[in-house]
N, CA, C and O atoms as a GROMACS GRO file, in nm:
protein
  348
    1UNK      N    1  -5.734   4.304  -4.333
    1UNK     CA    2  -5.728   4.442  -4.288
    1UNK      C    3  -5.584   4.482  -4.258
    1UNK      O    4  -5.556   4.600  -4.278
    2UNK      N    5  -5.451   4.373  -4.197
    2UNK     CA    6  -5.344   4.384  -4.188
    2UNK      C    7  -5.252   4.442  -4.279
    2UNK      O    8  -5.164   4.526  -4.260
    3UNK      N    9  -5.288   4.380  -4.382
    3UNK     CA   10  -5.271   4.380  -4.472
    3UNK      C   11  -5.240   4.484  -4.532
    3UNK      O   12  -5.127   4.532  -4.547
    4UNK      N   13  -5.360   4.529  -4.577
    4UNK     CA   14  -5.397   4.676  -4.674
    4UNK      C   15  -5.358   4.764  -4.563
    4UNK      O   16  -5.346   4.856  -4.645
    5UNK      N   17  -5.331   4.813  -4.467
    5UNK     CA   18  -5.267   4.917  -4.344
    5UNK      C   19  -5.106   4.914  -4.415
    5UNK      O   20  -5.039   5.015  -4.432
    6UNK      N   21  -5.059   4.763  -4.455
    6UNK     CA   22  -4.889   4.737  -4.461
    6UNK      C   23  -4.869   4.831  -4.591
    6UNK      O   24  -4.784   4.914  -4.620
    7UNK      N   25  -4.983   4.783  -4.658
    7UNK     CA   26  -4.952   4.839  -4.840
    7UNK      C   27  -4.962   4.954  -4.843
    7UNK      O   28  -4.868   5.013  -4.897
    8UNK      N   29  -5.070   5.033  -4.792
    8UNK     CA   30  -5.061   5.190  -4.765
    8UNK      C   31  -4.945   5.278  -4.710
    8UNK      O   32  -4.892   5.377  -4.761
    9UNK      N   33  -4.916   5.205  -4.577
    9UNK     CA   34  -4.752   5.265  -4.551
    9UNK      C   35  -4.678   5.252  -4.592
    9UNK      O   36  -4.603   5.350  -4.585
   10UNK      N   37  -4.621   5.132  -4.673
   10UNK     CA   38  -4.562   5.142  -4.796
   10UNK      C   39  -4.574   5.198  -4.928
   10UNK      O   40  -4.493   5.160  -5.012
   11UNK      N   41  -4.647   5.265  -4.956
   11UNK     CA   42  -4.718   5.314  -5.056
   11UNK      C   43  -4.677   5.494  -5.020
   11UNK      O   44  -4.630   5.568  -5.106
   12UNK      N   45  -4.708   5.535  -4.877
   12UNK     CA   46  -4.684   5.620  -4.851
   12UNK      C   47  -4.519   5.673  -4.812
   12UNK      O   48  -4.469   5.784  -4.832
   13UNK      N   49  -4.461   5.558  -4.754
   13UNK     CA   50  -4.328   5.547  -4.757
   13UNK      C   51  -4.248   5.588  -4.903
   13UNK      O   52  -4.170   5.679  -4.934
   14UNK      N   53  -4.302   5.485  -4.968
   14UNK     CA   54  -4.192   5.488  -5.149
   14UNK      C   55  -4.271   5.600  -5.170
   14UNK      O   56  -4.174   5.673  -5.148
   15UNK      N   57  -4.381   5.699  -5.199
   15UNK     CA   58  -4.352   5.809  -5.230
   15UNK      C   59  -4.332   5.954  -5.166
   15UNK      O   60  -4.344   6.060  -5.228
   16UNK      N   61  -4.298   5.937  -5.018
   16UNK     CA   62  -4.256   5.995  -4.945
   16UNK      C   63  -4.127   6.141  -5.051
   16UNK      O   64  -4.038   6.097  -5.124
   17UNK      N   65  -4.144   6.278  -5.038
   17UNK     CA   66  -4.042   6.330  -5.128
   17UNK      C   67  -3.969   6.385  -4.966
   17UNK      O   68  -4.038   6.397  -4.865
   18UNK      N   69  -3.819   6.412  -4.969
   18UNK     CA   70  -3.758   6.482  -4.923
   18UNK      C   71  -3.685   6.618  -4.978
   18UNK      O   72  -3.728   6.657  -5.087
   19UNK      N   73  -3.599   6.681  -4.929
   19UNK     CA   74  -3.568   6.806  -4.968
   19UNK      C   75  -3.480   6.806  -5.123
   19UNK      O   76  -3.471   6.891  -5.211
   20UNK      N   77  -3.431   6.689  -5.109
   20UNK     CA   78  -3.408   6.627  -5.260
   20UNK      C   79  -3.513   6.664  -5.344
   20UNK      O   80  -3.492   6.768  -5.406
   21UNK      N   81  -3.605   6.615  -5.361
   21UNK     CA   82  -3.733   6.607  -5.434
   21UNK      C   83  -3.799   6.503  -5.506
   21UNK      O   84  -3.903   6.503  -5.571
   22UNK      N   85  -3.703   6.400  -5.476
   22UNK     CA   86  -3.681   6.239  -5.573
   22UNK      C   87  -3.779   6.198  -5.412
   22UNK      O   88  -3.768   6.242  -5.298
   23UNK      N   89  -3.852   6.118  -5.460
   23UNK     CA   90  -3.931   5.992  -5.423
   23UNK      C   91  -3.842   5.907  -5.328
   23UNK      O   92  -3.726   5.947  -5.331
   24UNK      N   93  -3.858   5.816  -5.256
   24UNK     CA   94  -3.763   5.759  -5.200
   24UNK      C   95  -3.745   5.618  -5.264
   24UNK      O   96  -3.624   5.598  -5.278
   25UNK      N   97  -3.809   5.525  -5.302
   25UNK     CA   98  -3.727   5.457  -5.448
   25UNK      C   99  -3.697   5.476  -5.519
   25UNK      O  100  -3.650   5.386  -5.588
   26UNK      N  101  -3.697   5.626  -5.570
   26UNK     CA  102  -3.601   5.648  -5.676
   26UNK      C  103  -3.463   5.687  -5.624
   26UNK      O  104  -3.362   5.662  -5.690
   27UNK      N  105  -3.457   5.751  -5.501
   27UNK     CA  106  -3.340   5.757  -5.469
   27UNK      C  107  -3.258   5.631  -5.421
   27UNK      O  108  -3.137   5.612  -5.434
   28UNK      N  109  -3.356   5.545  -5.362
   28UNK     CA  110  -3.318   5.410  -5.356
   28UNK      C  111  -3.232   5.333  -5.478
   28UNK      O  112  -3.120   5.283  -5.462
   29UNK      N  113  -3.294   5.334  -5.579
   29UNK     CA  114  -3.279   5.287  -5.693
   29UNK      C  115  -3.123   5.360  -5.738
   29UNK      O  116  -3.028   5.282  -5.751
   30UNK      N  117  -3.097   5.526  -5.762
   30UNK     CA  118  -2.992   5.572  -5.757
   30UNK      C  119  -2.840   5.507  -5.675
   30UNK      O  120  -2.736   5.487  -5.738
   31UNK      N  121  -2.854   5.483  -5.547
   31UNK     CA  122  -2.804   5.460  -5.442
   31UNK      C  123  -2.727   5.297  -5.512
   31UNK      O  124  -2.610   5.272  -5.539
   32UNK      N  125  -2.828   5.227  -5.521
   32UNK     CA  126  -2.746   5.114  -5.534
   32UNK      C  127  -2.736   5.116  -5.708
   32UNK      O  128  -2.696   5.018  -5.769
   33UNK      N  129  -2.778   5.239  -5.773
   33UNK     CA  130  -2.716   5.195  -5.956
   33UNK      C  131  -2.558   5.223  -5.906
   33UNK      O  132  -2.475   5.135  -5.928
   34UNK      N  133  -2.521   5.343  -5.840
   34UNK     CA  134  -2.441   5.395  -5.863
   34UNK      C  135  -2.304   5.318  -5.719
   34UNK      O  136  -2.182   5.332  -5.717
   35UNK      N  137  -2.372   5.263  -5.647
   35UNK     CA  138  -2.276   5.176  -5.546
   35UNK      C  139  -2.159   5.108  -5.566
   35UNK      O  140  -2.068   5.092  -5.484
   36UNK      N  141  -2.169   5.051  -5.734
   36UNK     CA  142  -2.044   4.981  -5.743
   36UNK      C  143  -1.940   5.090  -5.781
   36UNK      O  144  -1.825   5.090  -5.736
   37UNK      N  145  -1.976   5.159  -5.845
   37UNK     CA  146  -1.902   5.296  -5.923
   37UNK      C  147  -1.854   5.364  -5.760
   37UNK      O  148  -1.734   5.389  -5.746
   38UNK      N  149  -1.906   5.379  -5.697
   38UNK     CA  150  -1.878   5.458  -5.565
   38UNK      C  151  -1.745   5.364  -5.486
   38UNK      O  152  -1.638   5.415  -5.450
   39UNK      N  153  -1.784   5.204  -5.468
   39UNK     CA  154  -1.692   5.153  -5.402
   39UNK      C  155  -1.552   5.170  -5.518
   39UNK      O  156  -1.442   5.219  -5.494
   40UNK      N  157  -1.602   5.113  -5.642
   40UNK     CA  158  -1.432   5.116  -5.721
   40UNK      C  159  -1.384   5.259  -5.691
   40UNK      O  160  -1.297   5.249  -5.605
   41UNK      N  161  -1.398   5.348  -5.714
   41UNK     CA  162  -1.365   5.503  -5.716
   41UNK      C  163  -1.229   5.483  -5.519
   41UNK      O  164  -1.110   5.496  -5.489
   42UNK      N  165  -1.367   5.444  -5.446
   42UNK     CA  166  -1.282   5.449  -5.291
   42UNK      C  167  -1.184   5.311  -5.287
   42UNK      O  168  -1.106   5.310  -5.192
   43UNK      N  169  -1.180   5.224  -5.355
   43UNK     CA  170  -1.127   5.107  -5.358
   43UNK      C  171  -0.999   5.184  -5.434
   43UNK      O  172  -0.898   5.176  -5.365
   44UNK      N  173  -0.983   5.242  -5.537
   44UNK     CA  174  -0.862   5.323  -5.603
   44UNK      C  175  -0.782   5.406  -5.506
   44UNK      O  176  -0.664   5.394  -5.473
   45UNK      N  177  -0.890   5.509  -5.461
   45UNK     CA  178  -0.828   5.578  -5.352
   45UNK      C  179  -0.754   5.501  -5.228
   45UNK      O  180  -0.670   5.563  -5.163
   46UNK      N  181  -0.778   5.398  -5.204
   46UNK     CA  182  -0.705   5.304  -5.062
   46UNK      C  183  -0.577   5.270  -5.152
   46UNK      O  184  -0.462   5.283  -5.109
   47UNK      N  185  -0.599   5.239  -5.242
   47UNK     CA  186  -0.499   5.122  -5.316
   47UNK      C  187  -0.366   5.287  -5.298
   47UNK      O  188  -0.250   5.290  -5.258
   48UNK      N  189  -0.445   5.382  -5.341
   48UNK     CA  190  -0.332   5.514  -5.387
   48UNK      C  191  -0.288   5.545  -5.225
   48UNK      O  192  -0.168   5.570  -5.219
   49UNK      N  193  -0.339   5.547  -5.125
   49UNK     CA  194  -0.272   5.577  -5.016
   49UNK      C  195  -0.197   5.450  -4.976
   49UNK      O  196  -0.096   5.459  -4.906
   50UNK      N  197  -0.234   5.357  -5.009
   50UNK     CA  198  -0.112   5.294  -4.928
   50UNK      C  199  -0.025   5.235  -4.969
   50UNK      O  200   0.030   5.140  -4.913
   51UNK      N  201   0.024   5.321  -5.158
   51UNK     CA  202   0.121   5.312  -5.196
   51UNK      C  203   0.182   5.412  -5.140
   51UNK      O  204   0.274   5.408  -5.059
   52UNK      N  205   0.122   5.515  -5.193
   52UNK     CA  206   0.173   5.635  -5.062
   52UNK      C  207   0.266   5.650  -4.987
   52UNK      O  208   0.354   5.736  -4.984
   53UNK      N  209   0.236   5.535  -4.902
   53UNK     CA  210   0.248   5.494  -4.771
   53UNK      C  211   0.378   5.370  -4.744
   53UNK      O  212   0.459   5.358  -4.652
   54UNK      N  213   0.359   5.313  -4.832
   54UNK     CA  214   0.455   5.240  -4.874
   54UNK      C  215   0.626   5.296  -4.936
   54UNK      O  216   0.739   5.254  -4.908
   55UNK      N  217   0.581   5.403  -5.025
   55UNK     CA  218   0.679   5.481  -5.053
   55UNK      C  219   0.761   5.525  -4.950
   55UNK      O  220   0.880   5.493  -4.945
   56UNK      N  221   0.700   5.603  -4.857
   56UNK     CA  222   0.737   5.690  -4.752
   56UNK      C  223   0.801   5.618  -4.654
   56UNK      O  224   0.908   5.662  -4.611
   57UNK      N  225   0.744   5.488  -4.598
   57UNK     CA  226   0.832   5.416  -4.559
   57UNK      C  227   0.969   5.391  -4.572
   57UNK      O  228   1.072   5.406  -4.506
   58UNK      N  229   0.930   5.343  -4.690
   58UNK     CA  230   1.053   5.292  -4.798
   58UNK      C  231   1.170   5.405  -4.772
   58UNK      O  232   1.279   5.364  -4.733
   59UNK      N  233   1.153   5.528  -4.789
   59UNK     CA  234   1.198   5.636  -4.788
   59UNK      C  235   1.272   5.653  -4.623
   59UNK      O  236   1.388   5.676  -4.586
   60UNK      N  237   1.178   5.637  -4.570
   60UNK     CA  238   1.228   5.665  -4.432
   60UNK      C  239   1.311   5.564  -4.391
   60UNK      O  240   1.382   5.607  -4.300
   61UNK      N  241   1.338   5.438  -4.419
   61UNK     CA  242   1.410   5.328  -4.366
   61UNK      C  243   1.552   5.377  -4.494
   61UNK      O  244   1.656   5.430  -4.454
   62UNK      N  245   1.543   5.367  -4.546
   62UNK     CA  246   1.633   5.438  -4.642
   62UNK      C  247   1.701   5.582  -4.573
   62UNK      O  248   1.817   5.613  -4.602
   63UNK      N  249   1.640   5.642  -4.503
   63UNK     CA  250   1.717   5.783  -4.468
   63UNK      C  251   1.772   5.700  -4.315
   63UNK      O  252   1.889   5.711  -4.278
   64UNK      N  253   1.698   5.639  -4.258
   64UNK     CA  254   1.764   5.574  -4.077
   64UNK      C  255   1.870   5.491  -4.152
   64UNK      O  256   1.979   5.491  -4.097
   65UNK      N  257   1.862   5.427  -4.255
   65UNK     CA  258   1.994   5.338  -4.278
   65UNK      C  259   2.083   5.458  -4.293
   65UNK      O  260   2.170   5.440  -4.207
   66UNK      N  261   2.116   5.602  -4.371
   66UNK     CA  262   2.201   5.684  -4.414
   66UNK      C  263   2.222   5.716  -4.255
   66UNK      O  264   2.332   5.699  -4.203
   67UNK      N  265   2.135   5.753  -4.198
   67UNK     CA  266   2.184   5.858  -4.074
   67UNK      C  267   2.251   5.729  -3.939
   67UNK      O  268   2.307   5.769  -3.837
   68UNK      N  269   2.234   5.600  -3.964
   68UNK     CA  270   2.282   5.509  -3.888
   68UNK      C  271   2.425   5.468  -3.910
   68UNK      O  272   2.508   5.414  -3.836
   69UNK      N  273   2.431   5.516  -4.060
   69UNK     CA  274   2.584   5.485  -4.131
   69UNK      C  275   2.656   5.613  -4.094
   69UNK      O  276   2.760   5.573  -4.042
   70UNK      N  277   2.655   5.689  -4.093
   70UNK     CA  278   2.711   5.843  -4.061
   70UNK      C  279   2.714   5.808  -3.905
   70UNK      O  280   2.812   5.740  -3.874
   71UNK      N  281   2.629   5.842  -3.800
   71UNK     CA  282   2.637   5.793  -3.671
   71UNK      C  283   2.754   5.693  -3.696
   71UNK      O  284   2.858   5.714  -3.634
   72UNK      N  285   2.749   5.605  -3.766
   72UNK     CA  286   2.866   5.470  -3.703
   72UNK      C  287   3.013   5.575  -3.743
   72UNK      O  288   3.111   5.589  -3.669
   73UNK      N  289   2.995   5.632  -3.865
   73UNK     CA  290   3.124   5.689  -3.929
   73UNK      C  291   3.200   5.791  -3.850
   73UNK      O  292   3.322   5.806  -3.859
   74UNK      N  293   3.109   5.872  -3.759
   74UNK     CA  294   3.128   5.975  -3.662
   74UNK      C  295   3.204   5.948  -3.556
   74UNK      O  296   3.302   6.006  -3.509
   75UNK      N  297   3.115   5.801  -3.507
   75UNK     CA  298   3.150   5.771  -3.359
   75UNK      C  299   3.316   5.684  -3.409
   75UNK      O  300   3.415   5.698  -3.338
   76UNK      N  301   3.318   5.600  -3.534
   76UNK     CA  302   3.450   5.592  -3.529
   76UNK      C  303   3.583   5.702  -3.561
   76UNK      O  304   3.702   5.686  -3.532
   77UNK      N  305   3.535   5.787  -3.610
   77UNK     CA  306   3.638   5.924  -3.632
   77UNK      C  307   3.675   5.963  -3.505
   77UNK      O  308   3.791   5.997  -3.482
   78UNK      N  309   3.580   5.962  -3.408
   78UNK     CA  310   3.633   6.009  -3.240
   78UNK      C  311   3.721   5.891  -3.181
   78UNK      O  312   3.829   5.915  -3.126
   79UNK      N  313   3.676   5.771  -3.193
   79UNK     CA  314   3.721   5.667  -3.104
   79UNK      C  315   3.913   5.635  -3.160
   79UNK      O  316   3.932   5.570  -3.263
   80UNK      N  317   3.982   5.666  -3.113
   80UNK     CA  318   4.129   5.667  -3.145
   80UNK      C  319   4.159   5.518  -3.169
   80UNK      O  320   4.244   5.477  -3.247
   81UNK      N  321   4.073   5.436  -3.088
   81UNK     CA  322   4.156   5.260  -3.107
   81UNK      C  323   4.075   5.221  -3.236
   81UNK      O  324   4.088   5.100  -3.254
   82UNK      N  325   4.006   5.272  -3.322
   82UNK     CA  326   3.911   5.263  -3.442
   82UNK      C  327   4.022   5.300  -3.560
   82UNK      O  328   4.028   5.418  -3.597
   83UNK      N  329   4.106   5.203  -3.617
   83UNK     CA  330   4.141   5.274  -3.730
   83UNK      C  331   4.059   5.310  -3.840
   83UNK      O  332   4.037   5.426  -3.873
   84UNK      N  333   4.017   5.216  -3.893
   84UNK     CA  334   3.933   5.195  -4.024
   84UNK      C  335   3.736   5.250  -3.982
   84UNK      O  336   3.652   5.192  -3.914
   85UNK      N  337   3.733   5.315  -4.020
   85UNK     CA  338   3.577   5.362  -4.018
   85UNK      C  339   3.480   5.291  -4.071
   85UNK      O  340   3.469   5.320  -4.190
   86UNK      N  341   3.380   5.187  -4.027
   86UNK     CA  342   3.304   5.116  -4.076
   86UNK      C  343   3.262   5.201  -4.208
   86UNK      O  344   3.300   5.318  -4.208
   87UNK      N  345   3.193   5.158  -4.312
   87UNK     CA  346   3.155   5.232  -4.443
   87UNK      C  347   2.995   5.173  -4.449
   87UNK      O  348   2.920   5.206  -4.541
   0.00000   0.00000   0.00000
């Protein structure tokens, strides 16, 4: 009797429709055809931001080295016992 109660709610479950209109193993079934396609797609997208990200870095340690070299070049143009201006 356990039994046949389990199979019915399951029975009633998998064809349960929502506002979708798909069955719920079929949307099941959808869900994981299309899962690997979904992760590569977001797996691309990470890889693209944190080149991104990498760039920009790159970029920014690149502009603090310019503006650290200028700062040094500045502060020796003021300092009178400074002949030679670091480069």
């Amino acid at each position: 009797m356990q039994q046949n109660t389990i199979t019915r709610v399951e029975h009633i479950v998998i064809q349960h429709e929502d506002a979708t209109g798909f069955p719920y193993a079929t949307r099941l079934y959808f869900c994981v055809h299309l899962l690997p396609d979904l992760i590569k797609v977001l797996s691309n997208q990470v890889g693209d931001l944190v080149a991104q990200m990498e760039r920009r870095c790159a970029t920014a340690k690149s502009m603090l080295e310019q503006l650290e070299g200028l700062e040094a070049h500045i502060a020796a143009s003021r300092d009178p016992l400074v002949k030679d201006p670091p480069r």
